[in-house]
C-alpha positions, 0 to 999 in steps of 0.5 A: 339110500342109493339113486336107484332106490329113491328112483323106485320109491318115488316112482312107486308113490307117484305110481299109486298116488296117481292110478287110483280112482277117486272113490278109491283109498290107498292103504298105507297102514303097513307103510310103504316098503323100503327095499335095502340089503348089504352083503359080506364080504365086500370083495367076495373071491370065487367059490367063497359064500356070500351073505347078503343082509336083508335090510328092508322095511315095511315088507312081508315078502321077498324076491331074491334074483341073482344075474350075470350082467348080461341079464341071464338069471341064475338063482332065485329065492323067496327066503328073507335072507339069502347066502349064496356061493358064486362060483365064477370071478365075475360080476353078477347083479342082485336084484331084491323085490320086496311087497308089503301086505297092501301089495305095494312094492319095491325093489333094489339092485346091486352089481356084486364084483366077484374076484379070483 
């Protein structure tokens, strides 16, 4: 599990842990959602499709974001797995957001190196 990760899950726990109210129960019956996914290939080239696995647990929905570095969005999606061809050597950031039913979420994000 990547830093960043573990960063928002802990986040996310101590988040509903410590926002509710003490009449209030927290619904973990679903589990707590894990967002995770890989891509191949490794080092795509420009104009190549990339498939990006989604790996995550406990989710029901999903939020795919595609980015330049300097944070402008370019695509998005909701489908749970996702391929995509990018068409400039660059290097882009995939973000994934996933909730369970209980509305609980999590995220993860990678930076994607596209070559010539």
């Amino acid at each position: 599990m990547t830093k960043i990760t573990r960063f928002f899950l802990f986040a996310l726990v101590s988040l509903v842990l410590f926002s509710c109210k003490e009449d209030e129960e927290v619904d973990f019956t679903n589990g707590i959602p894990v967002a995770d996914f890989s891509y191949s290939p490794e080092f795509p080239k420009a104009g190549q499709t990339v498939t990006f696995t989604n790996k995550s647990e406990n989710a029901d929905t999903y939020q795919w974001k595609i980015s330049f570095t300097a944070g402008v969005q370019i695509f998005a999606s909701t489908d749970k797995e996702l391929t995509y061809v990018f068409d400039e050597a660059e290097d882009y950031t995939v973000d994934l957001i996933v909730t369970n039913s209980s509305g609980a979420v999590s995220s993860t994000s990678d930076v994607i190196h596209v070559v010539e």
